[in-house]
LOGUNU-399496 format. One record per residue (C-alpha): x, y, z; residue in one letter. Coordinates in nm, 4 decimals, always signed. Layout:
BEGIN
<r><xx>X</xx><yy>Y</yy><zz>Z</zz><res>A</res></r>
...
END
This chain:
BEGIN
<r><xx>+0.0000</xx><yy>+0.0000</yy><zz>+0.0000</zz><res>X</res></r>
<r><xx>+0.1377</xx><yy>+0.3050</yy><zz>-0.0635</zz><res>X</res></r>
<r><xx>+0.1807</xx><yy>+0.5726</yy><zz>+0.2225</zz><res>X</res></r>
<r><xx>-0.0338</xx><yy>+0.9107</yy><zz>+0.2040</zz><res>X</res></r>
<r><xx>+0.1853</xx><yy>+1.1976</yy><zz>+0.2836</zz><res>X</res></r>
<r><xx>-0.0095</xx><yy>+1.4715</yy><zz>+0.4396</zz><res>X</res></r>
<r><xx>-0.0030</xx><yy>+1.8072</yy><zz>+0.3084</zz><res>X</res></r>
<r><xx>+0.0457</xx><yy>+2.1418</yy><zz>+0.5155</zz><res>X</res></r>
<r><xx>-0.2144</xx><yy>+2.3500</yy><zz>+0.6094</zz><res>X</res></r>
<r><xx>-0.1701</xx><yy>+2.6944</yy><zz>+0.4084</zz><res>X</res></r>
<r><xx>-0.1936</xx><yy>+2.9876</yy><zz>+0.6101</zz><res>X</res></r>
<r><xx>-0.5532</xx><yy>+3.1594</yy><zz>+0.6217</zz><res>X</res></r>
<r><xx>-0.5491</xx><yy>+3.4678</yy><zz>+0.4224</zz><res>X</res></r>
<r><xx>-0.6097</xx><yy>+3.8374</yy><zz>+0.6145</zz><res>X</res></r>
<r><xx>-0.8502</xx><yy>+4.0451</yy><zz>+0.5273</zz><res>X</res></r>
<r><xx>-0.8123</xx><yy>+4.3536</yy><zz>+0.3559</zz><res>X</res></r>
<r><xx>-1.0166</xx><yy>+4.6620</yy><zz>+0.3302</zz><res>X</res></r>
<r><xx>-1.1591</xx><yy>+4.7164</yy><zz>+0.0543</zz><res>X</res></r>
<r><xx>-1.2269</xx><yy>+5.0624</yy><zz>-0.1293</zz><res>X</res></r>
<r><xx>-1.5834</xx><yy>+5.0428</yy><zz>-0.0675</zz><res>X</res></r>
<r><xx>-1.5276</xx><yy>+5.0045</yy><zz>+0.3212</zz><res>X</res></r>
<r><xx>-1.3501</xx><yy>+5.3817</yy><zz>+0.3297</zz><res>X</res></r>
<r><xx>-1.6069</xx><yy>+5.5070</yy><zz>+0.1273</zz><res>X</res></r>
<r><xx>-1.8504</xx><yy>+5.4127</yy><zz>+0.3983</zz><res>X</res></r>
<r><xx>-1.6511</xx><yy>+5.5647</yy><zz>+0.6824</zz><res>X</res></r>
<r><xx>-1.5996</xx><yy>+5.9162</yy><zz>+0.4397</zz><res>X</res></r>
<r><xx>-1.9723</xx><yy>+5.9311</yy><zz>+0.4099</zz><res>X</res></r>
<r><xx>-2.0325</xx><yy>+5.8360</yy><zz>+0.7977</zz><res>X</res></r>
<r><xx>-1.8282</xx><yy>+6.1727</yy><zz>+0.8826</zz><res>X</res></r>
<r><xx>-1.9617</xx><yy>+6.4131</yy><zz>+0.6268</zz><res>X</res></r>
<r><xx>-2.3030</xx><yy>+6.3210</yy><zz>+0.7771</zz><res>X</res></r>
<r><xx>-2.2201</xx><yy>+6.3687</yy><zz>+1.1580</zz><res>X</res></r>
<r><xx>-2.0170</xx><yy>+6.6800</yy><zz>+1.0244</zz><res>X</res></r>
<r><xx>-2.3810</xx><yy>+6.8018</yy><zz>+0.8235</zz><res>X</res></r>
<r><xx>-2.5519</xx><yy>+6.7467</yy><zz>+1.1587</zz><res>X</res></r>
<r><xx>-2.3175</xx><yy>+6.9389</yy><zz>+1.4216</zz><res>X</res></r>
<r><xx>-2.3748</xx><yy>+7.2088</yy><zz>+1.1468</zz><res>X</res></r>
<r><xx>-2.7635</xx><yy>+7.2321</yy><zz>+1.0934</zz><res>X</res></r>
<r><xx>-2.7829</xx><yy>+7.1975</yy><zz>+1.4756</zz><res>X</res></r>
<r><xx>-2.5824</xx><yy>+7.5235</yy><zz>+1.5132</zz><res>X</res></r>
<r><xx>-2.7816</xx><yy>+7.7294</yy><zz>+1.2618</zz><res>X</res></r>
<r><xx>-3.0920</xx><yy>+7.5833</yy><zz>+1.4622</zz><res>X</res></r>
<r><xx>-2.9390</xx><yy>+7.6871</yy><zz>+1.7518</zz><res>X</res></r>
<r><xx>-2.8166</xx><yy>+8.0330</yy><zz>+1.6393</zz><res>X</res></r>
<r><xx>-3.1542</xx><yy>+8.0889</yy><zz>+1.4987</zz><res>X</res></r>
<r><xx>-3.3316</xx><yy>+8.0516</yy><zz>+1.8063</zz><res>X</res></r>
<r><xx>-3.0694</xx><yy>+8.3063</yy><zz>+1.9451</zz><res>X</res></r>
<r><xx>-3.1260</xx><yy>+8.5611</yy><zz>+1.7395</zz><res>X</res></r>
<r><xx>-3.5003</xx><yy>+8.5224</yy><zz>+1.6921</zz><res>X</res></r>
<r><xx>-3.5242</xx><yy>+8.5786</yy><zz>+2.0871</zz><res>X</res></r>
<r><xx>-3.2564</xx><yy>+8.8188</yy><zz>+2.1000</zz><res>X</res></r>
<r><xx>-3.4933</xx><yy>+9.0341</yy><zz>+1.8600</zz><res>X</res></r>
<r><xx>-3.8321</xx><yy>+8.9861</yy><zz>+2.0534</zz><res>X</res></r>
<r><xx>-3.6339</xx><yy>+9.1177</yy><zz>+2.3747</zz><res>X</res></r>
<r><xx>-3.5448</xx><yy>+9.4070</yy><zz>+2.1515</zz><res>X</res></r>
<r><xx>-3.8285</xx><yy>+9.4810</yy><zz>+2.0185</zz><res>X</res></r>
<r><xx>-4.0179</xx><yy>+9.4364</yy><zz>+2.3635</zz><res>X</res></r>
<r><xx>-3.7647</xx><yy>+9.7089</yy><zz>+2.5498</zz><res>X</res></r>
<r><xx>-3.8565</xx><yy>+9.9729</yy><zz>+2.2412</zz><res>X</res></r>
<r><xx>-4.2122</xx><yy>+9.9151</yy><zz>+2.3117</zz><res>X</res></r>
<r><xx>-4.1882</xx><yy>+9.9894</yy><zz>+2.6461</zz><res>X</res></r>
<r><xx>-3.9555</xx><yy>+10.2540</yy><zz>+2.5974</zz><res>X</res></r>
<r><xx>-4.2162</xx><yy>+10.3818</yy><zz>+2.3579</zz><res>X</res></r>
<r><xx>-4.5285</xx><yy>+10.3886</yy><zz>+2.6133</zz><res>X</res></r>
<r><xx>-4.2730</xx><yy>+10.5300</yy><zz>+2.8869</zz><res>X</res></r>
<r><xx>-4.2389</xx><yy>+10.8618</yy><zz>+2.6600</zz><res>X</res></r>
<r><xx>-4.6013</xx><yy>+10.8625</yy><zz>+2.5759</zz><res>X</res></r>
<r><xx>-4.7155</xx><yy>+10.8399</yy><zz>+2.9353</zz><res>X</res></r>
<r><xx>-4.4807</xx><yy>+11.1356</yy><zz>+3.0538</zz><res>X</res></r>
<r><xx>-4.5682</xx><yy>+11.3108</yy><zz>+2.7666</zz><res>X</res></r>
<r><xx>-4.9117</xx><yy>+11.2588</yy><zz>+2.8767</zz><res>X</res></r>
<r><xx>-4.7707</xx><yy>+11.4140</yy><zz>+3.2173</zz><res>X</res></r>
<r><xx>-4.6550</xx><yy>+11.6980</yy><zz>+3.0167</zz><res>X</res></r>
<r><xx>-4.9908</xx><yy>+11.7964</yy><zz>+2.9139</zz><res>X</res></r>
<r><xx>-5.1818</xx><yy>+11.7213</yy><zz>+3.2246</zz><res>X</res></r>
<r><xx>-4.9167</xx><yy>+11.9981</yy><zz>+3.4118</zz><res>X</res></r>
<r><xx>-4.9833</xx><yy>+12.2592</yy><zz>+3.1061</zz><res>X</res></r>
<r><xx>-5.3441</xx><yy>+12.2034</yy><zz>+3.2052</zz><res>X</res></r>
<r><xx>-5.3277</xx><yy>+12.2686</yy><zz>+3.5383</zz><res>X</res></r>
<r><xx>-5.1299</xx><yy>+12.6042</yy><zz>+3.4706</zz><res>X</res></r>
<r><xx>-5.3048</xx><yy>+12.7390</yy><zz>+3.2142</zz><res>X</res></r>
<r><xx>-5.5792</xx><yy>+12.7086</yy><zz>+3.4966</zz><res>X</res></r>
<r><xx>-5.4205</xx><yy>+12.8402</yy><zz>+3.7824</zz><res>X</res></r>
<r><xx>-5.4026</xx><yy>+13.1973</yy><zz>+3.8701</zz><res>X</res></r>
<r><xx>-5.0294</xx><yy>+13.3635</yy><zz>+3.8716</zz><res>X</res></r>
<r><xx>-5.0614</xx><yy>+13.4576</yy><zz>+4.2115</zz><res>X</res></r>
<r><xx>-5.1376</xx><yy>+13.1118</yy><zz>+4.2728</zz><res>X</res></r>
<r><xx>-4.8326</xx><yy>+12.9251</yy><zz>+4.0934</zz><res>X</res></r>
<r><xx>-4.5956</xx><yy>+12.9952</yy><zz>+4.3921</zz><res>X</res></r>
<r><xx>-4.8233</xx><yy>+12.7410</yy><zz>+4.6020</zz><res>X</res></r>
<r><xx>-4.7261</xx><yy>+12.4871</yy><zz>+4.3348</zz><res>X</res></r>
<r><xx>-4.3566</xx><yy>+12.4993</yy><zz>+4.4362</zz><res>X</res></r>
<r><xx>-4.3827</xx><yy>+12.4183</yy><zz>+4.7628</zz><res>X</res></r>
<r><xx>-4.3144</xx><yy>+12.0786</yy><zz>+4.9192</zz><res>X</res></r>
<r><xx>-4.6741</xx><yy>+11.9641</yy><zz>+5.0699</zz><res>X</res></r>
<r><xx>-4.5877</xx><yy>+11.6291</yy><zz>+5.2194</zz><res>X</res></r>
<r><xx>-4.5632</xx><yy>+11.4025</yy><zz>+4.9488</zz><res>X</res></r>
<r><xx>-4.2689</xx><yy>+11.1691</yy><zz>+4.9576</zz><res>X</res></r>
<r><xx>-4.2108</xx><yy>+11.2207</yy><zz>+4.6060</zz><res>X</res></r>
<r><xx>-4.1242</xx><yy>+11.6033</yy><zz>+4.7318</zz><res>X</res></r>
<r><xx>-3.7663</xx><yy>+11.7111</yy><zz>+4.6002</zz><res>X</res></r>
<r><xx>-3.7974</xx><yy>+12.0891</yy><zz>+4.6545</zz><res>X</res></r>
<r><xx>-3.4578</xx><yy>+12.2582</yy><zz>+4.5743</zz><res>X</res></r>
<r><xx>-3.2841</xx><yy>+12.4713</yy><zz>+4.7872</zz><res>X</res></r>
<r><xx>-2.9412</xx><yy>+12.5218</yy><zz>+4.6767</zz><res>X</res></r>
<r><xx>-2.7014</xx><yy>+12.5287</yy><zz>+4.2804</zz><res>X</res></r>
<r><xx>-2.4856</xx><yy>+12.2753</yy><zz>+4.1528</zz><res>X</res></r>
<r><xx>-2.1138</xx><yy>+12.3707</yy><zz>+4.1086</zz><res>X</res></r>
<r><xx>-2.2789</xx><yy>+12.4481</yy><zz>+3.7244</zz><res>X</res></r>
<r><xx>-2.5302</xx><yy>+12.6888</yy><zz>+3.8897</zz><res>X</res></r>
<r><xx>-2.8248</xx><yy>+12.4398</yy><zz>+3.8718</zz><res>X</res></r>
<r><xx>-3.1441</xx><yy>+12.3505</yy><zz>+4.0974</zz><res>X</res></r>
<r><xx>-3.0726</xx><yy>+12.0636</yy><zz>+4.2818</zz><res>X</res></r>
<r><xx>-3.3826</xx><yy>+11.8671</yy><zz>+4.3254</zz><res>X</res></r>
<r><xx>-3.6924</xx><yy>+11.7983</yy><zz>+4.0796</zz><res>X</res></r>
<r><xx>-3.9522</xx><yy>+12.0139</yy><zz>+4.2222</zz><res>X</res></r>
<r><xx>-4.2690</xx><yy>+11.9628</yy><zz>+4.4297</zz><res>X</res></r>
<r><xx>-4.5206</xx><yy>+11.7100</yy><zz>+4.3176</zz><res>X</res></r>
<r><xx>-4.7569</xx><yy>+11.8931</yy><zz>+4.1640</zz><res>X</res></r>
<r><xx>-5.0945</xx><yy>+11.9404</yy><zz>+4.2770</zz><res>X</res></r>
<r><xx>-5.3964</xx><yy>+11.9083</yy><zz>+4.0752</zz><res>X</res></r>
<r><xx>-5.6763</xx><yy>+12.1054</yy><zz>+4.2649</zz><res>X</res></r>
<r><xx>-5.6610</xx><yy>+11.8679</yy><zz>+4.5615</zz><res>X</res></r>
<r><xx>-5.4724</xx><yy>+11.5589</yy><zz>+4.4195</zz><res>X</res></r>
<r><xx>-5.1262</xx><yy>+11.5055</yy><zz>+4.3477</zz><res>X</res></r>
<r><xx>-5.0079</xx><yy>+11.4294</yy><zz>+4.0104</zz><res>X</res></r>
<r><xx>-4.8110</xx><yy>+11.1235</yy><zz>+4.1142</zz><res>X</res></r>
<r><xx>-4.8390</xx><yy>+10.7530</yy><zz>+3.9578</zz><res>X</res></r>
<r><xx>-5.1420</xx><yy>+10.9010</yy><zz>+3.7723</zz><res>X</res></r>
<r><xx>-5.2300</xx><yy>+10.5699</yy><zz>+3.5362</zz><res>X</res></r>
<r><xx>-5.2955</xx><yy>+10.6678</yy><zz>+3.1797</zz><res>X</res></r>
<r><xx>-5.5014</xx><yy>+10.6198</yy><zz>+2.9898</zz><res>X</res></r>
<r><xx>-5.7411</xx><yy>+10.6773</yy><zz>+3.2222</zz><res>X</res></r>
<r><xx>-6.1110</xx><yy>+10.4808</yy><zz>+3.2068</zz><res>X</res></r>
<r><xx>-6.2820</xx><yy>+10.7350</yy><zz>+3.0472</zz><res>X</res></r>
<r><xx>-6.0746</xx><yy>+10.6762</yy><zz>+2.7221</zz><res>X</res></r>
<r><xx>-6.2629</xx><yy>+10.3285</yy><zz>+2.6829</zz><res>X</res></r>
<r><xx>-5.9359</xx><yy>+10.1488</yy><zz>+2.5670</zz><res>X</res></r>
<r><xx>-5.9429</xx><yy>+9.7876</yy><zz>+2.5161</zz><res>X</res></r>
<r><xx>-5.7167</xx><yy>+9.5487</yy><zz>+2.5099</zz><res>X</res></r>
<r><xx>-5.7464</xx><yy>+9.4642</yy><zz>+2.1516</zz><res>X</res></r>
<r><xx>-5.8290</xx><yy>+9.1085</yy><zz>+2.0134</zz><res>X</res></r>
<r><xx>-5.6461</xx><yy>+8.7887</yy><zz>+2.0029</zz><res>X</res></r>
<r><xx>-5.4552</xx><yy>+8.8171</yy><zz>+1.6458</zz><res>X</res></r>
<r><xx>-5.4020</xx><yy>+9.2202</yy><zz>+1.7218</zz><res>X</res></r>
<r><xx>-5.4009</xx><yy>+9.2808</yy><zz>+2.1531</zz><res>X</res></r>
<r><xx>-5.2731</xx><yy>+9.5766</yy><zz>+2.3327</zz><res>X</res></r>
<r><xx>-5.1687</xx><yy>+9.6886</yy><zz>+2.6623</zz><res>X</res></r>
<r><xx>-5.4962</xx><yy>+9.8746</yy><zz>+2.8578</zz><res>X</res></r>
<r><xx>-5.2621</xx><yy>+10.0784</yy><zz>+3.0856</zz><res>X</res></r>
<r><xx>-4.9589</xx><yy>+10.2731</yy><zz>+2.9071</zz><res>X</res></r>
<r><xx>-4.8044</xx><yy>+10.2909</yy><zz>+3.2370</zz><res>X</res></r>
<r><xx>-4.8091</xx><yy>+10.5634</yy><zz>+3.4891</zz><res>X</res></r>
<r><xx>-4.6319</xx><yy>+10.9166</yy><zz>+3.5175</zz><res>X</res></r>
<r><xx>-4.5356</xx><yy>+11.1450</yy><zz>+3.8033</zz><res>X</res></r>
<r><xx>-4.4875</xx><yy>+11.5157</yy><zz>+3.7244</zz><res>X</res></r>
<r><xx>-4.2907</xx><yy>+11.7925</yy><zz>+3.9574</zz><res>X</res></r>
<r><xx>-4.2565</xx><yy>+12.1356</yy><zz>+3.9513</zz><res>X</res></r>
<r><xx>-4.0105</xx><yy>+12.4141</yy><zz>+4.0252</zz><res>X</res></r>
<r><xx>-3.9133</xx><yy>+12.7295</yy><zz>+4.0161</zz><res>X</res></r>
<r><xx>-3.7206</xx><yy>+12.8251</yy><zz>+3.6710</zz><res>X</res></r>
<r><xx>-3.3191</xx><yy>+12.8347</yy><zz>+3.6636</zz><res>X</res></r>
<r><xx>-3.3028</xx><yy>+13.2204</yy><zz>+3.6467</zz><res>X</res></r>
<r><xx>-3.4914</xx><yy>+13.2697</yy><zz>+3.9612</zz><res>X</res></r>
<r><xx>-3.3252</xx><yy>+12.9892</yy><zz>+4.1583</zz><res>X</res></r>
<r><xx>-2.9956</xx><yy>+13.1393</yy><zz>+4.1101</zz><res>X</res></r>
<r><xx>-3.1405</xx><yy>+13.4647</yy><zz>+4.2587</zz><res>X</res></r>
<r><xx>-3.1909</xx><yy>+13.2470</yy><zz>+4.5538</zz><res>X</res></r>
<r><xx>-3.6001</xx><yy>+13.2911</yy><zz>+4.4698</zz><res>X</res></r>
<r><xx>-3.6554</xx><yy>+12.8715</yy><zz>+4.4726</zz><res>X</res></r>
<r><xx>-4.0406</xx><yy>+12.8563</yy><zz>+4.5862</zz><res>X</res></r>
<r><xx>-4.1512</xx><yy>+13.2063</yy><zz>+4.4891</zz><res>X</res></r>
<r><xx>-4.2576</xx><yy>+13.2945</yy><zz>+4.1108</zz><res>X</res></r>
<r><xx>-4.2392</xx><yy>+13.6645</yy><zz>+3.9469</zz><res>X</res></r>
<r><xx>-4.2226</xx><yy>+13.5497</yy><zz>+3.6177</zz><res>X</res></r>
<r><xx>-4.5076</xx><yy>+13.3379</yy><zz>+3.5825</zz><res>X</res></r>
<r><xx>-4.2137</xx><yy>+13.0497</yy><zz>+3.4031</zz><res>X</res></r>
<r><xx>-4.1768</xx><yy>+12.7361</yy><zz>+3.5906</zz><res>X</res></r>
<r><xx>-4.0168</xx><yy>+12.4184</yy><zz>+3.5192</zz><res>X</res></r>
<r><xx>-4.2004</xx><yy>+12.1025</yy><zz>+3.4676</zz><res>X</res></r>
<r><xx>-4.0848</xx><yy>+11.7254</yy><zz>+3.5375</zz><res>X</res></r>
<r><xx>-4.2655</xx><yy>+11.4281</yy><zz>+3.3819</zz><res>X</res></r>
<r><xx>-4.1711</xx><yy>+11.0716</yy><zz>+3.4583</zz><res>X</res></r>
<r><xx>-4.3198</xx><yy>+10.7946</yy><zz>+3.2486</zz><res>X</res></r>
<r><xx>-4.3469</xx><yy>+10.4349</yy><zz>+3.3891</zz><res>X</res></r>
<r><xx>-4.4028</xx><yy>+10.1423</yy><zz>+3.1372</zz><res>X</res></r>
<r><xx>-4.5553</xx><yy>+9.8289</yy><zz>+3.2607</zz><res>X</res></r>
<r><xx>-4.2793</xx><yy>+9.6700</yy><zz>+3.3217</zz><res>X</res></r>
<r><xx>-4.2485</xx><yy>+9.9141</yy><zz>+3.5829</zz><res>X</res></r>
<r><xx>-3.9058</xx><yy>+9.9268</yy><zz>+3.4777</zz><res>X</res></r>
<r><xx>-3.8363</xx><yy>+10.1280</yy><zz>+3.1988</zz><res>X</res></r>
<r><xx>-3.8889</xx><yy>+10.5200</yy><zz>+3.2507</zz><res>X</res></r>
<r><xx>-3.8485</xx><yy>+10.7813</yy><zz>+3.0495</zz><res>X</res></r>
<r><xx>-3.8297</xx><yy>+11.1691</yy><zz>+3.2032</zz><res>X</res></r>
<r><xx>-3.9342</xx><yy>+11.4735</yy><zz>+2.9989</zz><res>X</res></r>
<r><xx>-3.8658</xx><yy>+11.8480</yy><zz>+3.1317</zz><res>X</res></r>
<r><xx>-3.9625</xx><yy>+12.1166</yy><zz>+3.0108</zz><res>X</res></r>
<r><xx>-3.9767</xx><yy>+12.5044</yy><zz>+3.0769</zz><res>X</res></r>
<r><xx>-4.3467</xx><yy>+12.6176</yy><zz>+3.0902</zz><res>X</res></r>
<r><xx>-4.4355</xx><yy>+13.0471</yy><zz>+3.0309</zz><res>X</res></r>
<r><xx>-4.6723</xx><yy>+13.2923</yy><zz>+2.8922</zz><res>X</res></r>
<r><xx>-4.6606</xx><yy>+13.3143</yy><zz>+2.4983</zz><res>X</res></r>
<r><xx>-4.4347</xx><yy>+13.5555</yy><zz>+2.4031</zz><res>X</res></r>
<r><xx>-4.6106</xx><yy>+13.9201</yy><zz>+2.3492</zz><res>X</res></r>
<r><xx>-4.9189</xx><yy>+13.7798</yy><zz>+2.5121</zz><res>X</res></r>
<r><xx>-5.0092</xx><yy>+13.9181</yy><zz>+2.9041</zz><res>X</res></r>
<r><xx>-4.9537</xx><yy>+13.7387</yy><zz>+3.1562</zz><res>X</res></r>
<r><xx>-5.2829</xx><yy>+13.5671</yy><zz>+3.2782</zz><res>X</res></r>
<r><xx>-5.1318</xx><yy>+13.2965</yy><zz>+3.4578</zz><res>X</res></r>
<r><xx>-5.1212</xx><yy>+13.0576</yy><zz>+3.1655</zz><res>X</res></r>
<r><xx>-4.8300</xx><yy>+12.8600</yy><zz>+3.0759</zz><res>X</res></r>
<r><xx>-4.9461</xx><yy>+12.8222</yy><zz>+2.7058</zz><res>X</res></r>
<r><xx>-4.6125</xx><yy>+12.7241</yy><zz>+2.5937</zz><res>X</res></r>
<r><xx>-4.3311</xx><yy>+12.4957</yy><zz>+2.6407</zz><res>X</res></r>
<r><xx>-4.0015</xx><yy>+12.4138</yy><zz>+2.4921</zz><res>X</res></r>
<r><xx>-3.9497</xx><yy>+12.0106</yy><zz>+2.5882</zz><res>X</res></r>
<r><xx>-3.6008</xx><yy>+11.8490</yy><zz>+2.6767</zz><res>X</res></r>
<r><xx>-3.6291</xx><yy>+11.4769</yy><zz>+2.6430</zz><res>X</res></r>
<r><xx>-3.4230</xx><yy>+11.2797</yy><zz>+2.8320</zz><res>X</res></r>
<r><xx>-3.3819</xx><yy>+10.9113</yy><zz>+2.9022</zz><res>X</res></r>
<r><xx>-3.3782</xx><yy>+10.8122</yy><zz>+3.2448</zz><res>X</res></r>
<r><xx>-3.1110</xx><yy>+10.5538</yy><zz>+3.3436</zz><res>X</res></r>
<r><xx>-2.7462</xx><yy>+10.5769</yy><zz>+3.5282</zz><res>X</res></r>
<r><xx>-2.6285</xx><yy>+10.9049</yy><zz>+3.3171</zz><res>X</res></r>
<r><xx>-2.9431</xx><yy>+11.0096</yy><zz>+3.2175</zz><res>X</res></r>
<r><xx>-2.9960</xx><yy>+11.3953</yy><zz>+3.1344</zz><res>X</res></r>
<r><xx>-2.6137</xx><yy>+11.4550</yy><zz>+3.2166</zz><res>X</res></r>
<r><xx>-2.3744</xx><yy>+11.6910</yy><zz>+2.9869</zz><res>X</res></r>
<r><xx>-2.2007</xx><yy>+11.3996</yy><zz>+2.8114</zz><res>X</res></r>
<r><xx>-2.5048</xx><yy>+11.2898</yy><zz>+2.6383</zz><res>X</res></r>
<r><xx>-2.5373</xx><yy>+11.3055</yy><zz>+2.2776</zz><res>X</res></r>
<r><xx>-2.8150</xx><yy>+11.5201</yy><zz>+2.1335</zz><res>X</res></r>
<r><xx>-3.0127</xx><yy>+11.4232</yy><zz>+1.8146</zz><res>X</res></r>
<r><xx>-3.3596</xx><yy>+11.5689</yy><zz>+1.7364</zz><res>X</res></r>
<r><xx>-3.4181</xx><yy>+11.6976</yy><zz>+2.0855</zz><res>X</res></r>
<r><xx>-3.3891</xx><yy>+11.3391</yy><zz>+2.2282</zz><res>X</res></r>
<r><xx>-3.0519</xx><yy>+11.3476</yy><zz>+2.4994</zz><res>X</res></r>
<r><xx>-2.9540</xx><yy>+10.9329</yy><zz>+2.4142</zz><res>X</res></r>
<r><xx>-2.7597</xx><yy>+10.7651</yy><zz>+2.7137</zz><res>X</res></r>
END
């Protein structure tokens, strides 16, 4: 019989990658890589889109601050052009209100220190007056289209003008001028806005204790507001 002789066993061959299999991993990475980026535009998009609704929401507010002192404005014009001049030295002085910032001395730039008085309205101080008031019916608007019923609130003061304070005359009037204070309070009961202006008779008109006319000064209120550094465009002093 003849013997068998047994062969060896070859050696089993490795595997090797094949083009295909780096294709797959190329297209795995562009697709994480697509992912990361769309979720970053998402992202920044929701940024942005709630970065401009808080914009938008502090101009609104900013918007009904001025409004309501302007608002304030008027109601003090009112109550001048109905009080007698004999009468508007009353107005400047303190009568208990703790809103009361009468002044009684300059600044080193020859200015009243201190607001005014709060200014009385027959019998009722004009401080955190609501506006509109009820009588002006306003709604608050639908669902698609709503609005705020209350504007916000204002406080208005009064003093003596600059002239007479630096003649040391801070609650007596001879000129039948007087400066006015407005503060407007939005909503938010955060945002204010101050208007001041200098009230007096129309020029070449007599004096029948009228303030008819009034140059405003708008200022925004906040850390610097209404100082000298401001910047100045259209009447508006911009912190």
């Amino acid at each position: 019989m003849l013997a068998r002789h047994s062969q060896p066993a070859r050696p089993a061959r490795s595997a090797r990658p094949t083009p295909r299999d780096g294709q797959r991993g190329a297209v795995l990475l562009i697709v994480l890589m697509l992912m990361v980026t769309l979720f970053g535009l998402g992202m920044l998009s929701l940024w942005t889109t709630n970065g401009n609704l808080e914009v938008s929401g502090n101009i609104n507010q900013r918007a009904q601050a001025l409004y309501v002192a302007q608002a304030g404005v008027e109601r003090a014009r009112a109550v001048l052009n109905a009080t007698a001049p004999t009468a508007v030295s009353a107005l400047l002085k303190a009568s208990g209100n703790p809103e009361d910032d009468v002044p009684g001395s300059l600044d080193g730039n020859g200015n009243p220190v201190g607001a005014g008085a709060i200014l009385i309205d027959g019998t009722t101080p004009v401080r955190n007056i609501v506006y509109p008031p009820a009588s002006f019916g306003r709604t608050a608007g639908t669902v698609n289209a709503p609005r705020a019923v209350v504007m916000g609130s204002y406080t208005v003061w009064v003093r003596n003008d600059t002239g007479e304070c630096r003649l040391g005359n801070y609650t007596t009037d001879s000129n039948g001028t007087v400066v006015v204070r407005a503060r407007g309070l939005s909503p938010d009961n955060r945002t204010t806005v101050i208007i001041e202006a200098t009230m007096g008779p129309l020029p070449g008109s007599p004096d029948t204790g009228g303030s008819a006319t009034y140059s405003p000064v708008l200022c925004n209120f906040g850390k610097d507001g209404c100082d000298d550094n401001s910047n100045t465009i259209g009447g508006l002093v911009a912190n």
